[in-house]
C-alpha positions in Angstrom: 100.5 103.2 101.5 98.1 105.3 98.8 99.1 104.6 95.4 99.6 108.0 94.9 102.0 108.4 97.8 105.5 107.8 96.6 107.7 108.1 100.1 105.5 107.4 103.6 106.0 110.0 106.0 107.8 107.8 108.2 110.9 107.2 105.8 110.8 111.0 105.6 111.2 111.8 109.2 113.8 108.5 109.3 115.8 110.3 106.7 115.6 113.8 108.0 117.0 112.5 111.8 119.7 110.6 110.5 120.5 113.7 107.8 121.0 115.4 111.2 122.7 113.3 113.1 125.7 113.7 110.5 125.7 116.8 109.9 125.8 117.7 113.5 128.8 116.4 113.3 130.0 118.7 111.2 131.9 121.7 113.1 131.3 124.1 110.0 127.7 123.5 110.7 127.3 123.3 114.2 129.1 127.0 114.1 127.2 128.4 111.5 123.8 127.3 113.0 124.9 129.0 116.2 126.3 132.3 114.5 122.2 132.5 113.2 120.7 131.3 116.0 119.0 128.4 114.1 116.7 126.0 116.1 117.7 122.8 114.7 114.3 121.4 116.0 112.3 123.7 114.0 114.6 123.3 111.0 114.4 119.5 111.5 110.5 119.8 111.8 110.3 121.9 108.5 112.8 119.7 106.5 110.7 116.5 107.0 107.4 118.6 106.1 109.3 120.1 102.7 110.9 116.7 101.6 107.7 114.6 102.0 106.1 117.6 99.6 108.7 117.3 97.9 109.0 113.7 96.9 105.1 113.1 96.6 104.4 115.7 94.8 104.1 115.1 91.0 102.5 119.0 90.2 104.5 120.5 87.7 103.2 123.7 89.3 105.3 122.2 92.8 108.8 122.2 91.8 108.4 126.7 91.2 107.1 126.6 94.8 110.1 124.8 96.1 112.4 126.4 94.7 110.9 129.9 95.7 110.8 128.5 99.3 114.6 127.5 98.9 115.7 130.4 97.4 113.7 132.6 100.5 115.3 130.7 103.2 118.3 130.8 101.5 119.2 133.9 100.6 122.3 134.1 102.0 125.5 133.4 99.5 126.4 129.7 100.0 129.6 128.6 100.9 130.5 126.1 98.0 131.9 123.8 100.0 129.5 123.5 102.5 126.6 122.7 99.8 128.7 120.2 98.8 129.2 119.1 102.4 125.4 119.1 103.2 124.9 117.6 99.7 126.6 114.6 99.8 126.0 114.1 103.6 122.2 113.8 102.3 122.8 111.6 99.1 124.9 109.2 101.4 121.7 109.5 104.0 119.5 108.5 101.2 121.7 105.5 99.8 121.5 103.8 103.8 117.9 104.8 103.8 115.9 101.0 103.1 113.9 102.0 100.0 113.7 101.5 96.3 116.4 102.2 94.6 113.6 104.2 91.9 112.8 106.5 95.1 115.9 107.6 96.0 117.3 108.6 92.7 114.3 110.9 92.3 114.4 112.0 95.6 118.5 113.2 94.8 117.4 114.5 91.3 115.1 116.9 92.9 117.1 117.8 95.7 120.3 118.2 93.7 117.8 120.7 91.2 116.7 123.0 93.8 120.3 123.2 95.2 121.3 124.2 92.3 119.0 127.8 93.3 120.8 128.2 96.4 123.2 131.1 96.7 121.8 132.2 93.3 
């Protein structure tokens, strides 16, 4: 792995699918990706390709891209709970993910920061 590469792509894409598989299982989700005629695929697809930018990014000049893209594709008011659902459903992905300990705290720290735009 480069030095300057802090999460491999593969760990990405393992944490994405398994994100998925529990929040599929998740009726508030499952509905409201059918009332917008999400295609998960797509969305799974673009959620590995953000999170690796993401996490191996160290620009300063990144984390104001991000959180324009989240607050684009997010526009809609969030339902509190449901952050909080897909919030923790990802944290406790990321603590059964096998990687440093380091990783995943910064990898929560930035997620839980550009949640923080959603619905806002």
């Amino acid at each position: 792995m480069p030095e300057n590469l802090i999460l491999e792509q593969a760990k990405v894409d393992e944490l994405v699918e398994k994100f998925y598989e529990r929040l599929l299982k998740e009726p508030s989700f499952v509905t409201m990706f059918r009332e917008r005629q999400v295609d998960v695929n797509r969305l799974i697809e673009r959620q590995k390709h953000f999170i690796f930018e993401l996490i191996n990014n160290t620009n300063p000049d990144a984390n104001s891209k991000h959180s324009n893209q989240v607050k684009e594709r997010h526009a809609f008011q969030a339902n509190p709970e449901r952050a909080k659902l897909w919030l923790d459903t990802m944290f406790a992905t990321i603590d059964d993910l096998d990687i440093d300990n380091g990783v995943k705290q910064t990898l929560k720290e930035k997620i839980s920061q550009l949640m923080s735009y959603v619905g806002h």
